[in-house]
C-alpha positions as CSV (number, residue, x, y, z in Angstrom):
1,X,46.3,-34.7,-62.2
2,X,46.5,-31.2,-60.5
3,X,43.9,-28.1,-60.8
4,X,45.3,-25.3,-62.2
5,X,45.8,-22.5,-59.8
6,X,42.5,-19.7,-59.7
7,X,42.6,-16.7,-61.8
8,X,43.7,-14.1,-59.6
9,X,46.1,-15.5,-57.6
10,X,43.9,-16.7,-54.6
11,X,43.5,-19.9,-53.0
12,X,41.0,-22.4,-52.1
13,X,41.1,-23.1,-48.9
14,X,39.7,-26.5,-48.5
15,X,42.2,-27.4,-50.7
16,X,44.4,-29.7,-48.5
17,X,47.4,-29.4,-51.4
18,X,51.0,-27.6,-50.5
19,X,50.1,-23.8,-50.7
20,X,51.6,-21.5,-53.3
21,X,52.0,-18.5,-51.1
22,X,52.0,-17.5,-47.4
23,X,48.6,-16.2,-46.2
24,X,47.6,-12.7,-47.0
25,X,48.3,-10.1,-43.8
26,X,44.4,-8.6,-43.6
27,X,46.4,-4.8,-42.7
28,X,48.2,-4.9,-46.4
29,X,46.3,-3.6,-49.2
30,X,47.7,-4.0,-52.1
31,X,51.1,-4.7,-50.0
32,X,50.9,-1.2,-48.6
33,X,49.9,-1.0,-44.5
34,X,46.2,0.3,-44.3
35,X,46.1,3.7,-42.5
36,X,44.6,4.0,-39.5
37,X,41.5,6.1,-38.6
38,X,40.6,8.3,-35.9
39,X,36.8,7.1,-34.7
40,X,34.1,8.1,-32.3
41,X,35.5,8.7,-28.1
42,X,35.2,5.2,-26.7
43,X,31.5,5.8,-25.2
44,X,32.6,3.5,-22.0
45,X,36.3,5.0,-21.5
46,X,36.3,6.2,-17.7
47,X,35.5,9.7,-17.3
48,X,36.4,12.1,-14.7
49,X,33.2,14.0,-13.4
50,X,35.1,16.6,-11.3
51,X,37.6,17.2,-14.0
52,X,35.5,20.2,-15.9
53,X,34.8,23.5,-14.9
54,X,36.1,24.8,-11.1
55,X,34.0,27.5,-9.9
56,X,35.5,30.7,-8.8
57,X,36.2,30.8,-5.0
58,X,32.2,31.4,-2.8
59,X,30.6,30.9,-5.3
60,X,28.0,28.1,-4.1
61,X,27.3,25.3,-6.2
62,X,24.1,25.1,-8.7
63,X,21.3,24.5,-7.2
64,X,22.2,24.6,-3.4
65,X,20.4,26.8,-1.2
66,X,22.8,27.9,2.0
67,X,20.8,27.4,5.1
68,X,18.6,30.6,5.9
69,X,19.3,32.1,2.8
70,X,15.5,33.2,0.9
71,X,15.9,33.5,-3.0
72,X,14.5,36.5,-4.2
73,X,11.2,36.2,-5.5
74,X,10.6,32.8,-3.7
75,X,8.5,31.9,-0.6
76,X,10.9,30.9,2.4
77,X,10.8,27.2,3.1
78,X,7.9,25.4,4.9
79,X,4.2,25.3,4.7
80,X,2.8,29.0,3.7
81,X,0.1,29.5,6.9
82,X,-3.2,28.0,6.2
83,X,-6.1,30.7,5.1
84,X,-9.4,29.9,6.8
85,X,-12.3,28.0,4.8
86,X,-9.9,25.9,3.2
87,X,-9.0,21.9,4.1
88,X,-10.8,19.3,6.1
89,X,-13.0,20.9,9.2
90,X,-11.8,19.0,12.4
91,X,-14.1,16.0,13.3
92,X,-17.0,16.7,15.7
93,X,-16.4,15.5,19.0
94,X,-18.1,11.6,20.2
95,X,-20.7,12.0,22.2
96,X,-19.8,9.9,25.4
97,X,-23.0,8.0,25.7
98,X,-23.0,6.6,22.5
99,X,-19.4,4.8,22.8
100,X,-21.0,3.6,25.8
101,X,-24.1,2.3,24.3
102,X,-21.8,0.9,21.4
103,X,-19.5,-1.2,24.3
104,X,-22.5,-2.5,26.6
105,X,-24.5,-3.8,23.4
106,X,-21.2,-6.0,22.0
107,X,-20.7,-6.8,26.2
108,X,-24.5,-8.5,25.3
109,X,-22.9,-11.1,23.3
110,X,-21.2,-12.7,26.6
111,X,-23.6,-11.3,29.1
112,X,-27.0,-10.6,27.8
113,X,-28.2,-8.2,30.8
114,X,-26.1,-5.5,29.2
115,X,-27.4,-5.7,25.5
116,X,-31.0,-3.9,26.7
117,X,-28.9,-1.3,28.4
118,X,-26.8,-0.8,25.4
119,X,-30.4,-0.1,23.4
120,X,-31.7,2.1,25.5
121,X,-28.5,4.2,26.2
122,X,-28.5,3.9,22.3
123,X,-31.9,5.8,22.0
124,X,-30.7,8.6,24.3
125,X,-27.4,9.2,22.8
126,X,-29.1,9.5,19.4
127,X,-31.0,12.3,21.1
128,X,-28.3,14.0,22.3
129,X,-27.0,13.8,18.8
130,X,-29.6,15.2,17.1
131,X,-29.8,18.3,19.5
132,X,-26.1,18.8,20.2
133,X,-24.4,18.1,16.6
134,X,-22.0,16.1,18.4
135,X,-20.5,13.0,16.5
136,X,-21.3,9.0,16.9
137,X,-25.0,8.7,15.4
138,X,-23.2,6.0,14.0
139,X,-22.2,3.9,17.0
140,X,-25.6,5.1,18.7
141,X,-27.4,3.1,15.6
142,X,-25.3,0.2,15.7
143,X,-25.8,-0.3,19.7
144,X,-29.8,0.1,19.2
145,X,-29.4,-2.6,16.4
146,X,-27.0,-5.4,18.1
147,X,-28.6,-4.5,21.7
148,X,-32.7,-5.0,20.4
149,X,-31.4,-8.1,18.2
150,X,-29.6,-9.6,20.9
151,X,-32.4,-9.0,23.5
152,X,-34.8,-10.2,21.4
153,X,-32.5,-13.6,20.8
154,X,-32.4,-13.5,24.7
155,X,-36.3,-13.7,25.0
156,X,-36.6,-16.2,22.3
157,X,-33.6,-18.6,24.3
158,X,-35.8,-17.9,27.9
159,X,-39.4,-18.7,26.4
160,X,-37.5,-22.1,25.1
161,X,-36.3,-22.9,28.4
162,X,-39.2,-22.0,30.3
163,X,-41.3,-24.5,27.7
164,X,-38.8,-27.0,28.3
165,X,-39.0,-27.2,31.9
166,X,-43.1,-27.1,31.5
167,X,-42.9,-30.0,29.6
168,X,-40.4,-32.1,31.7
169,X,-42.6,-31.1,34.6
170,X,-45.7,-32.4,32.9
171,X,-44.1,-35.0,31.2
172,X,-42.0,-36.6,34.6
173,X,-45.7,-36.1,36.6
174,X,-47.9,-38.5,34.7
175,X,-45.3,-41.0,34.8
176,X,-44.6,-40.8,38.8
177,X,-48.2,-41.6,39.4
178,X,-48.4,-44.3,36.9
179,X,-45.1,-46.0,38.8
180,X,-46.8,-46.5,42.0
């Protein structure tokens, strides 16, 4: 038994049966060819950037500034000159005796002499400061800090030592006489 065909004239395509008509040509409507339309310009078609406008013969291009050339109403090129009061003041100069200070008070970590010498050159560098104006209070702190701490360690390490021998002198006497 066979289906009759679909009103309309179209067919099924799962149907695996003989077909009644050669497939449809998507162009064709109504067996007339489907005009074509002008669309939008192809937005990735290649274009030619130098093909537009030529400009006249000297004429420089936009935006290009021939070399020593000053645009009327502009500032020539550079840095306009600096008017006084404005911008950082330049840095007081170090005072001498303080980076020394600073140096022999850090030397006090390997060689303690110079830690006490750092401190006191510490002290008078901060003086110098005060009546000067010069720069380094900074550095003159720091030495009188690290230099009294590190002299102060280096009492503290000569008090223990000098106990210790005291006490291996003591100590090593009583037991010589107790020998014999």
């Amino acid at each position: 038994m066979t289906n009759p065909p679909p009103p309309g004239g179209w067919t099924d395509p799962t149907w695996s049966g003989p077909q009644s008509s050669p497939p449809v040509d998507p162009t064709l409507v109504a067996g007339q060819p489907v005009p074509t339309q002008a669309g939008p310009a192809d937005p990735y078609a290649p274009v030619d950037p130098y093909a537009g406008g030529q400009l006249p013969p000297g004429q420089p291009m936009p935006g290009y500034v021939q070399p020593g050339y000053v645009q009327p109403g502009y500032a020539p090129p550079g840095y306009p000159p600096q008017y006084p009061g404005y911008g950082y003041p330049p840095p007081p100069k170090t005072n001498g005796m303080a980076l020394a200070a600073f140096v022999l008070a850090l030397l006090g970590f390997t060689s303690c002499i110079t830690a006490p010498v750092g401190a006191i050159l510490g002290h008078v560098a901060r003086k110098q400061i005060q009546a000067s104006g010069e720069g380094g209070e900074g550095m003159a702190k720091a030495a009188i800090i690290i230099g009294w701490i590190l002299t102060g360690l280096l009492v503290v390490v000569i008090a223990f030592y000098i106990a210790a021998i005291v006490f291996a002198v003591t100590t090593s006497a009583g037991s010589d006489s107790s020998s014999y």
